[in-house]
C-alpha positions in Angstrom: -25.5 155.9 -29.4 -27.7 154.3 -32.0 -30.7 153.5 -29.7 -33.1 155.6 -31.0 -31.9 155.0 -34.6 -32.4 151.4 -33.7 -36.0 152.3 -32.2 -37.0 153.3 -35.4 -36.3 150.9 -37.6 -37.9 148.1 -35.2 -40.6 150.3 -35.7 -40.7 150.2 -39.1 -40.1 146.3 -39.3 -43.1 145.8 -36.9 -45.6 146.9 -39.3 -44.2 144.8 -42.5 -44.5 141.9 -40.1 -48.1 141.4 -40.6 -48.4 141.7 -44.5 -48.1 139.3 -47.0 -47.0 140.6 -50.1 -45.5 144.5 -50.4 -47.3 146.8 -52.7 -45.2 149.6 -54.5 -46.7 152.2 -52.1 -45.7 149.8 -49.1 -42.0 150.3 -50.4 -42.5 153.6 -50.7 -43.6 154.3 -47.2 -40.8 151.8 -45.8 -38.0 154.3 -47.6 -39.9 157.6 -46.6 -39.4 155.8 -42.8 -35.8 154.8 -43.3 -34.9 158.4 -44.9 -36.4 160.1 -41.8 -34.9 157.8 -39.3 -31.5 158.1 -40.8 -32.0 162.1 -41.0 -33.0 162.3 -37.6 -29.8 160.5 -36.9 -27.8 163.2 -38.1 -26.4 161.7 -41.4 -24.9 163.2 -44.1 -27.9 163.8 -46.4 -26.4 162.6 -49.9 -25.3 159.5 -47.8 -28.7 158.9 -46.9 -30.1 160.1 -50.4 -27.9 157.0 -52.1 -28.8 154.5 -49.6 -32.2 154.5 -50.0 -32.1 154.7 -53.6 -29.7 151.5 -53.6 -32.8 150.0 -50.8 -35.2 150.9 -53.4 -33.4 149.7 -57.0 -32.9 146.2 -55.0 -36.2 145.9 -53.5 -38.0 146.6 -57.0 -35.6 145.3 -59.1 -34.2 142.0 -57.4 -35.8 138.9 -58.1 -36.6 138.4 -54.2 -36.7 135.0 -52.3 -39.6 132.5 -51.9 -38.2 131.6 -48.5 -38.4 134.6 -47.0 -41.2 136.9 -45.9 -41.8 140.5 -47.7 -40.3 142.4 -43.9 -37.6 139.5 -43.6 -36.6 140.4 -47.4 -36.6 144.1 -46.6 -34.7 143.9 -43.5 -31.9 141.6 -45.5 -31.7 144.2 -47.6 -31.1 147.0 -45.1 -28.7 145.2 -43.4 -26.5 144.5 -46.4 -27.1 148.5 -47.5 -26.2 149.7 -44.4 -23.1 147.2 -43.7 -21.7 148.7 -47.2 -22.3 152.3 -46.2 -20.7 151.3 -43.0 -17.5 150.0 -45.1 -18.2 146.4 -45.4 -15.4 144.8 -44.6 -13.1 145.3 -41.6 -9.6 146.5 -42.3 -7.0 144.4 -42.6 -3.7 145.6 -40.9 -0.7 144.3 -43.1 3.0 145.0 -41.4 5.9 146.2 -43.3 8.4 143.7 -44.8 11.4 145.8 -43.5 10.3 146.6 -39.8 9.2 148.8 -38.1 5.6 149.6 -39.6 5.1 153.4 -38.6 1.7 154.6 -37.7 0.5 158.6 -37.6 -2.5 159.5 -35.7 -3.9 162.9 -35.9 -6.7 164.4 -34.5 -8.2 168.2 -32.9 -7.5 168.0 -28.9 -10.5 166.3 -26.8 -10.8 163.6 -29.4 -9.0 161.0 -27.5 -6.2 161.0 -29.7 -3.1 160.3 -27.0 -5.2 157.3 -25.0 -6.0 155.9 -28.4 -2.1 155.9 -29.3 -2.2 154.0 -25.9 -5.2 151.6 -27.1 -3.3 151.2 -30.4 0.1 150.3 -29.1 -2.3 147.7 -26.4 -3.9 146.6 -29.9 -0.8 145.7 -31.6 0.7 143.8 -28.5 -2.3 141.5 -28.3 -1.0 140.2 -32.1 2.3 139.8 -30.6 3.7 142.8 -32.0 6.7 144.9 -29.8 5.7 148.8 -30.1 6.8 151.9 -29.3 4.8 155.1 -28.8 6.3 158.6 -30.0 5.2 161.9 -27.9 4.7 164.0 -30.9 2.3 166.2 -29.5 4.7 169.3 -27.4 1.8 171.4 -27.6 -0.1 170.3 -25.2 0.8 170.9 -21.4 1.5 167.5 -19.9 0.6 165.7 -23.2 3.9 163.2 -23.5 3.9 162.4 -19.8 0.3 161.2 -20.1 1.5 159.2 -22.7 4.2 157.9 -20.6 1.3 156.8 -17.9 -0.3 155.2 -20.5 2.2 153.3 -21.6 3.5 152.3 -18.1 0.0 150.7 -17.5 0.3 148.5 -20.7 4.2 147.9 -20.9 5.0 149.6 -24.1 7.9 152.4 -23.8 7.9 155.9 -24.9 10.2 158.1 -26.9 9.9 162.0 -26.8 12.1 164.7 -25.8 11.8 168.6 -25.5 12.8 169.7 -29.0 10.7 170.3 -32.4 8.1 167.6 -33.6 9.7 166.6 -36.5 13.2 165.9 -34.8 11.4 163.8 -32.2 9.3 161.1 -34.9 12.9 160.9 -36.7 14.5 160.3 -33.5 12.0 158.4 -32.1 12.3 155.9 -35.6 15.8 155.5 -35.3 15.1 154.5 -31.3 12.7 151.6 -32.6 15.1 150.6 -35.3 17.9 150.2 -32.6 16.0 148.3 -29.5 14.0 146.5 -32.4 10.2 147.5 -32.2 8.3 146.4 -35.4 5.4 148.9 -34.8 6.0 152.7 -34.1 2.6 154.6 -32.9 3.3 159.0 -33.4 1.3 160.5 -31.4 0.8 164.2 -33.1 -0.2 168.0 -31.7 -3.9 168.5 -31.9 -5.9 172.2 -31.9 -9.3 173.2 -30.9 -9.8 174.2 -34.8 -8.4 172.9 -37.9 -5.8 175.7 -38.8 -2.9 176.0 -41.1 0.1 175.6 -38.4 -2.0 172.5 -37.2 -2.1 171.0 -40.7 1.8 172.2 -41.8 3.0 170.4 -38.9 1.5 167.0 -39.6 2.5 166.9 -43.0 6.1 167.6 -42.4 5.7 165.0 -39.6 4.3 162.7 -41.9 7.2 163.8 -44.4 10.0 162.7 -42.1 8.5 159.0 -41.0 6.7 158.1 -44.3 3.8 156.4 -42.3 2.8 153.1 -43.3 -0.8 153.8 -42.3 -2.0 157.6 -41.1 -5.2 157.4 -38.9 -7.6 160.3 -37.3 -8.7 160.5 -34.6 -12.5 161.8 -34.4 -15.0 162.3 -31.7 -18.4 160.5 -32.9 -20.4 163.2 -30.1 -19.7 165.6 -32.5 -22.0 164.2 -35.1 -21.7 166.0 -38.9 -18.7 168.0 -38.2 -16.6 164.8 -37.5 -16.8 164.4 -41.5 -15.8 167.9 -41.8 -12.7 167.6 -39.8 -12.1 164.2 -41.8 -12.3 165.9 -45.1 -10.0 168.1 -44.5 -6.9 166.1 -42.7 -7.8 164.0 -45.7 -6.7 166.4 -47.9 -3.7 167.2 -46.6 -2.7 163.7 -45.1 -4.1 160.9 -47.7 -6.1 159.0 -44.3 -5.8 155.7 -44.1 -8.8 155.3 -42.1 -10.6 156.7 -39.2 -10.5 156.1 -35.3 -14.1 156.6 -34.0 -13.9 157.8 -30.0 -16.9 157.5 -27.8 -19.1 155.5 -29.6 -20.8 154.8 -26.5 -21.9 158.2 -26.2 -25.5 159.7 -26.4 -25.1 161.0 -29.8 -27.2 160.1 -32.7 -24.6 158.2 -34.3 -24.4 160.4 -37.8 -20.7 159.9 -38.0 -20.2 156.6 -38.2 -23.0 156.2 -40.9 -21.5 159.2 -42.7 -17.5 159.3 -42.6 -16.6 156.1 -44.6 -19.3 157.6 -48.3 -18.1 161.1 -48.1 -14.8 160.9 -47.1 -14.0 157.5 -49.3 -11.8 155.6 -46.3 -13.4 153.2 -43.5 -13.4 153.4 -39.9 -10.6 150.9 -38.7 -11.4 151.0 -35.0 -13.6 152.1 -32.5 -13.4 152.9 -28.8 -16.5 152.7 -26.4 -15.4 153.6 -23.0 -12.6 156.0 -21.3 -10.0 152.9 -20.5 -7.3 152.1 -22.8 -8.6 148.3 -23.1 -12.0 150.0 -24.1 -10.9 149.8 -28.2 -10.9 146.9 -31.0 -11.4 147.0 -34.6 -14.4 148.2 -36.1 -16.8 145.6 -38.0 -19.1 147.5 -40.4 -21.5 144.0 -40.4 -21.7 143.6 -36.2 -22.9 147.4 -35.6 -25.1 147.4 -39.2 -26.9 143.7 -36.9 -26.7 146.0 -34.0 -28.5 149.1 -35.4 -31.2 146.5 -37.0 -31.7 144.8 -33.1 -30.2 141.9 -34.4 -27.6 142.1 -31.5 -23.7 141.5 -31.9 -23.3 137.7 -30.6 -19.6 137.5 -32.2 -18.6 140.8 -30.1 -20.2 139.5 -27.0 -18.4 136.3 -27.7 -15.1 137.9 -28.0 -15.7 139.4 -25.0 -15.9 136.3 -22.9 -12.7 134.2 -24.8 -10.8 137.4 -23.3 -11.9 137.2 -19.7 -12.9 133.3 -19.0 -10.6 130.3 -19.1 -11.9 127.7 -21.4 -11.2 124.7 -18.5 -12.7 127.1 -15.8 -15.9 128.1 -17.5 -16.5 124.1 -19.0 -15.5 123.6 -15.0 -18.3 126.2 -13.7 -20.5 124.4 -16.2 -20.6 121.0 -15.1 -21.1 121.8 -11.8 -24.2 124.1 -12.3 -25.6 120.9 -14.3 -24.8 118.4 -11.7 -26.5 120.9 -8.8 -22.7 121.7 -6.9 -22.6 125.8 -7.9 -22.4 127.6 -4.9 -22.7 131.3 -4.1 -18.5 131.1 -4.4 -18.3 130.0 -7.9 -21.5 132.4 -8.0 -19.4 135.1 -6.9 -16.6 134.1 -9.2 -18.9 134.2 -12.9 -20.3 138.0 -11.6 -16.4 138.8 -11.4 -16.0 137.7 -15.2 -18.8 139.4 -16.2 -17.8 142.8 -14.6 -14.6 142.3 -17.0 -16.6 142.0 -19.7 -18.2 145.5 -19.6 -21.0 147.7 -18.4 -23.8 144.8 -18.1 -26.3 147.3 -20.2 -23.8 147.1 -23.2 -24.1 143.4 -22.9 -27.7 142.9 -22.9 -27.5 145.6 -26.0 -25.5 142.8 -27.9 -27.9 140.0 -27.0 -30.2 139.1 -30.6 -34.1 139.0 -29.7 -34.1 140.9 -26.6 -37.2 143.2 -26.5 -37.3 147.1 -26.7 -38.8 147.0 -23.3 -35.7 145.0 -21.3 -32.9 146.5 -23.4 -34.8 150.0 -22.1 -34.4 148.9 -18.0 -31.7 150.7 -16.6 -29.3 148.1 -15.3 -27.2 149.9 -12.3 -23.9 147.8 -12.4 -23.8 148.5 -8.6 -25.9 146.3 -7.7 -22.9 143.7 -8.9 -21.4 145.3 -6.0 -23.8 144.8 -3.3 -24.6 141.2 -4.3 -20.9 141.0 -3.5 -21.2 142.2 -0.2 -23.5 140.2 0.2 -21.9 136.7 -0.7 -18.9 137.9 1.1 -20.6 138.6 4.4 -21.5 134.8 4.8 -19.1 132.4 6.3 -17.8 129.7 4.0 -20.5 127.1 5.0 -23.0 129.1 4.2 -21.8 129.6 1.2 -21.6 125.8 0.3 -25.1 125.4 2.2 -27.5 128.7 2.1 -30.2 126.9 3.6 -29.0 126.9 6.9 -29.0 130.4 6.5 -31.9 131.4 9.6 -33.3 134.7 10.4 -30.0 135.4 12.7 -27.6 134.6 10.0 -29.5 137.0 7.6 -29.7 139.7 10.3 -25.9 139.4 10.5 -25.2 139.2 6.7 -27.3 142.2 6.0 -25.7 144.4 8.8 -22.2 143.3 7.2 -23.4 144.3 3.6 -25.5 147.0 4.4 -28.5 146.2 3.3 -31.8 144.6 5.3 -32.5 140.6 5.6 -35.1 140.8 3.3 -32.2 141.8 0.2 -30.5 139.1 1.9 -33.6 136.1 1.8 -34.3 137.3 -1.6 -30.5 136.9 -3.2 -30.6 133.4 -1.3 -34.2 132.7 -3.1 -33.4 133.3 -6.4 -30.2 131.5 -6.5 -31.6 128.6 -4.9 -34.3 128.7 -7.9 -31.6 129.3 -10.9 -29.4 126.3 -9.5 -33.1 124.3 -9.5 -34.0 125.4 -13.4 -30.3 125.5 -14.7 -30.0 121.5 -13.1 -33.7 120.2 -14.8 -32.2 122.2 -17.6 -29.4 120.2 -18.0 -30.8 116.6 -18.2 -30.0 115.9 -14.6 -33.4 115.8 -12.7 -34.3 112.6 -12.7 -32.3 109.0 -12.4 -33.4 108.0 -15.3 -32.0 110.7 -16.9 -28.9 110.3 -15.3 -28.4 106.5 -15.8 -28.9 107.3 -19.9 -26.3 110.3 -19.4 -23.9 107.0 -17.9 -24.3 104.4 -21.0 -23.8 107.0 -23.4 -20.5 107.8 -21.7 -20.1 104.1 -21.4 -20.2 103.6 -25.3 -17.2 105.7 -26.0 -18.6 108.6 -27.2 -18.4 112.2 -26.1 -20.8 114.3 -24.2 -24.4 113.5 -26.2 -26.5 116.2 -26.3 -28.9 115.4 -28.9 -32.2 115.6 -28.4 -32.1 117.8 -25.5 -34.7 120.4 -25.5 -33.3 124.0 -26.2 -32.2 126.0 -23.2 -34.8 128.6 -22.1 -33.1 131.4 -19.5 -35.3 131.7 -16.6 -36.5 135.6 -16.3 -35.5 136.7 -12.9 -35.7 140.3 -13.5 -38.0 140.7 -10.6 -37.8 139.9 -7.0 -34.0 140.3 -7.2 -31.8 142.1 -4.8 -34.0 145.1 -3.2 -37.1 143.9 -3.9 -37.6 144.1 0.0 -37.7 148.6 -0.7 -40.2 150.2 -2.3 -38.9 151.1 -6.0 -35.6 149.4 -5.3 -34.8 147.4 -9.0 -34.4 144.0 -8.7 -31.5 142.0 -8.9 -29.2 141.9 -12.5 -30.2 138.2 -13.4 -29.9 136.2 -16.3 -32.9 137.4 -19.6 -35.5 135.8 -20.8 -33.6 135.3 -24.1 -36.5 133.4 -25.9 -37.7 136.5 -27.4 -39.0 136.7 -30.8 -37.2 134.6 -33.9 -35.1 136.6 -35.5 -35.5 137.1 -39.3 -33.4 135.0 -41.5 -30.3 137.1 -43.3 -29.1 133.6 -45.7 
């Protein structure tokens, strides 16, 4: 959503990079950038208007840094400016000393507002909360029994019966109250407009539960008038913040730069995909980093403490080090990964990456015919690939689908990784390896001091298909030496 927003400013950053010292006019044209960039992004003018005059009061008015350069000073700056207009802080969900803690969403239908009571109620279980999930919504054809899918797929149960709105949230309360459920998601009626029967039935919804936090539901695709539609369930329901849907969309992004200055409450989560696990709080700093191409390392982080096992992955470790990773535990790390999300969205969150990789389209299929590949070899030749001949290939590629040359080339480039990712590691030599002994002899833990930084090898080309004409090459691991990013302390 926020590529070409992001385009921009690394646009504007590249040419402060080579100046020393920045001249009034040199601010000037900086702001003029940032204003268009923002504009073009579709956000709310006077939110634009007031960030670049905070960008300009602190980049004239500040006594600025020695230790930093005139662009790394400018960038700091935007990045604290835009993390405040983004919120600046995340939300912090407090629970109600006399259970349950009752939360309204509302929301215009298409806005994703029944799977994100889902997400919610999945939310709240991973902090060891028990929920339930009201079907307030008897408007909609269909709309509690996809609710009651939902919440099969996540274990959480669902109240709702065929009678008015407001009888079913009070009934629904009492239910939690009585099988003990600390956290009570309403799901409410939406409309394709804002209109007075839409809004007269929330409030006397809201009436009857007395919420302890009321969130809407928005669709980010639909840019400026998300605001709108905020502004005015604001002023019927008092929001307590905003649930951003489809933030991994292709719109400009306007919304979330807008909603949290003109309607006065933050976004307090986020959804970037159509699944129910697709959802987490929103952090105003990690997508401010984001926007600025300074990736999202804490995200991506999260991401992998959810799908690997600390003992497996420190497991998977040692043996790529000592030279014993095979195409099975090869096959195992591309099955965490695919957990982990679209591999495009990952490479977004990587710091330093150029323009020009995070632009390659990375087709997560090809995860799936390296698969078929690894799984078409017998087990030896997964331990050993190189007494894979031309037979064996012949027969691996006819039980893949693909030709022997995809097949040579997947074998090539693994044997290479395991080479670099062993040298890497301090275990190329026997003199290494004897040193690697004493220190373990001397009591102490794992040394790794003075071992030269790790370098990922860039095997972007030659990979899978690179025996077609036009095929893309293999997902591999990024060259993630790429320039140093600017300094934020």
């Amino acid at each position: 959503m926020f590529d070409a927003l992001s385009d921009r400013f690394d646009g504007i950053f590249t040419k402060l990079r080579g100046r020393g010292r920045l001249s009034d006019a040199d601010v000037d044209e900086v702001l003029r950038e940032i204003r268009l960039a923002l504009l073009e992004a579709d956000v709310n003018f006077q939110v634009v208007k007031s960030l670049v005059a905070r960008i300009r009061e602190r980049c004239v008015g500040e006594e600025l840094s020695k230790a930093l350069s005139p662009a790394q000073q400018v960038i700091k700056i935007v990045n604290e400016e835009l993390t405040a207009t983004l919120g600046g802080e995340t939300i912090r969900i407090t629970y109600s000393p006399k259970p349950p803690t009752v939360v309204l969403l509302a929301g215009l239908q298409g806005s994703g507002k029944t799977t994100r009571t889902a997400s919610l109620a999945q939310w709240f279980k991973s902090q060891g909360r028990h929920p339930i999930m009201i079907g307030a919504d008897l408007q909609r054809p269909a709309a509690v029994e996809q609710l009651r899918t939902l919440g099969r797929q996540i274990d959480v149960p669902v109240y709702s019966e065929a009678s008015d709105p407001v009888a079913v949230a009070v009934a629904g309360l009492a239910e939690a109250r009585a099988t003990g459920r600390d956290v009570v998601l309403v799901d409410t009626a939406g409309r394709l407009a804002i209109d007075v029967e839409l809004m007269d039935e929330v409030r006397r919804i809201s009436e009857a539960v007395n919420p302890n936090y009321t969130f809407l539901v928005v669709d980010a695709m639909t840019g400026q008038d998300a605001v709108n539609v905020a502004e005015s369930f604001h002023a019927t329901l008092a929001l307590d913040g905003v649930i951003l849907t489809k933030l991994d969309g292709d719109a400009r992004g306007g919304a979330a730069l807008s909603v949290k200055e003109v309607v006065g409450k933050p976004i307090a989560f986020v959804s970037t995909g159509e699944k129910v696990s697709d959802f987490d709080l929103f952090h105003p700093d990690r997508l401010a980093g984001r926007i600025l191409g300074m990736g999202d390392m804490l995200t991506l982080i999260e991401k992998a403490e959810q799908v690997y096992e600390a003992d497996e992955a420190e497991a998977a470790a040692a043996k790529l080090f000592e030279g014993e990773f095979t195409l099975d535990d090869f096959l195992d790390q591309m099955q965490q990964i695919k957990k982990m999300g679209p591999l495009s969205g990952l490479v977004s969150m990587l710091p330093g990456i150029p323009k020009e990789v995070k632009d390659v389209e990375i087709d997560d299929r090809q995860i799936g015919q390296v698969e078929a590949i690894i799984r078409s070899m017998t087990r030896e030749e997964r331990v050993r690939p190189e007494i894979i001949d031309g037979s064996r290939r012949t027969r691996i590629a006819v039980g893949s689908g693909t030709n022997p040359a995809e097949v040579a080339q997947l074998i090539k480039q693994f044997r290479e990784m395991s080479k670099i990712m062993k040298r890497m590691g301090g275990f190329g030599s026997k003199k290494t390896k004897k040193g690697r002994k004493a220190k373990k002899g001397s009591g102490g833990g794992r040394v790794t001091q003075g071992r030269a930084p790790l370098k990922l090898p860039n095997l972007e080309t030659g990979g899978v298909g690179a025996g077609r004409p036009g095929a893309p090459a293999l997902p591999g691991l990024p060259d993630l030496g790429g320039p140093d990013l600017p300094s934020l302390n």
